[in-house]
C-alpha positions in Angstrom: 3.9 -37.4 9.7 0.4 -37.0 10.4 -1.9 -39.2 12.3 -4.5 -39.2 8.9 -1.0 -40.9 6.8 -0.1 -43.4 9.6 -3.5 -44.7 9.3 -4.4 -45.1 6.1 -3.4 -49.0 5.1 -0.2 -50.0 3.1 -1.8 -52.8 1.7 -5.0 -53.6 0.4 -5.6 -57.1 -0.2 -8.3 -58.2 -3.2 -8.9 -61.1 -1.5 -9.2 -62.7 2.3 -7.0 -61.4 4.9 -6.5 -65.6 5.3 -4.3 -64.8 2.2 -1.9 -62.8 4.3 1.3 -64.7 4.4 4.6 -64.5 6.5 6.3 -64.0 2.9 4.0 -61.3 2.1 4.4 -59.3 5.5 7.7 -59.2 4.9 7.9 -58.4 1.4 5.7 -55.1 2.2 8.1 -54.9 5.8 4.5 -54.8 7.7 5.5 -54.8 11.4 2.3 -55.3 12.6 -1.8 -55.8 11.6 -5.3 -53.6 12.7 -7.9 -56.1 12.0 -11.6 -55.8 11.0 -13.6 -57.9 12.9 -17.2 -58.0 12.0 -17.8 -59.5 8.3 -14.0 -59.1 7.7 -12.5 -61.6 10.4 -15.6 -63.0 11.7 -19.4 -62.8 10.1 -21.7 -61.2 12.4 -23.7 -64.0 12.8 -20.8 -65.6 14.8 -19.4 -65.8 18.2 -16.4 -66.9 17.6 -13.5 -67.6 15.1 -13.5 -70.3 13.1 -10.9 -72.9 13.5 -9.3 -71.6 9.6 -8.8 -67.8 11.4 -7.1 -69.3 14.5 -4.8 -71.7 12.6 -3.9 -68.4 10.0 -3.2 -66.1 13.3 -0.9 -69.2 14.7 1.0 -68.9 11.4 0.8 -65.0 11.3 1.7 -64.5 15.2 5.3 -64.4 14.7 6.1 -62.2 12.4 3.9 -59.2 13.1 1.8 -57.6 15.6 -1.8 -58.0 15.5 -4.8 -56.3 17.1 -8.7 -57.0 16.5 -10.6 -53.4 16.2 -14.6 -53.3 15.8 -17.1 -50.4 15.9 -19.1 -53.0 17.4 -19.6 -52.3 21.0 -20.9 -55.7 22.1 -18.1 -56.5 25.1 -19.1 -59.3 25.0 -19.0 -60.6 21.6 -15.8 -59.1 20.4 -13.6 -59.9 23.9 -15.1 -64.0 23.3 -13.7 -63.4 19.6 -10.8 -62.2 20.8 -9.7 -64.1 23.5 -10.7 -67.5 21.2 -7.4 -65.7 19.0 -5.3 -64.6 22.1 -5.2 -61.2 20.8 -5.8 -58.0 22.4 -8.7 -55.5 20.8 -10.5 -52.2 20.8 -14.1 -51.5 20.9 -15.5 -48.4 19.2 -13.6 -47.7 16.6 -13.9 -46.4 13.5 -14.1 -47.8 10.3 -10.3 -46.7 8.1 -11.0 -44.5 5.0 -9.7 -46.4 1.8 -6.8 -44.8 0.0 -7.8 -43.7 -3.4 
């Protein structure tokens, strides 16, 4: 398998990744999560996540893995984001192509 298939998403949601449920995961056997940060997680404007985002990863954490990701390379911003979520991220990176 190439490194282009494994990552291009297997879901994409219509709505807020706050949607994402433990039922859901499972139904589409997701093991684990690469999410957005800036204006997909948290709005740019922001610091840090709101108290909705941390209560939906609390529910989330169990059943799947989840890294933050942001082309944002403001260390500081995004590792405050993160570490307000307990989850481990990646600075740089680049934005997934959508699957047509």
């Amino acid at each position: 398998m190439s490194w282009g298939k494994l990552l291009q998403p297997d879901l994409i949601l219509g709505d807020s990744v706050l949607s994402l449920s433990p039922n859901l995961l499972q139904h589409y056997n997701l093991k684990g999560l690469v999410l957005d940060v800036d204006e997909t997680l948290v709005p740019m404007s922001a610091a840090e996540a709101s108290e909705e985002l941390r209560q939906w990863v609390e529910e989330i954490r169990p059943s799947v893995a989840l890294w933050l990701v942001s082309n944002n390379l403001s260390q500081n911003r995004i590792s405050r984001i993160a570490q307000s979520l307990s989850l481990p991220y990646i600075l740089g990176a680049q934005n997934p192509l959508a699957v047509s």
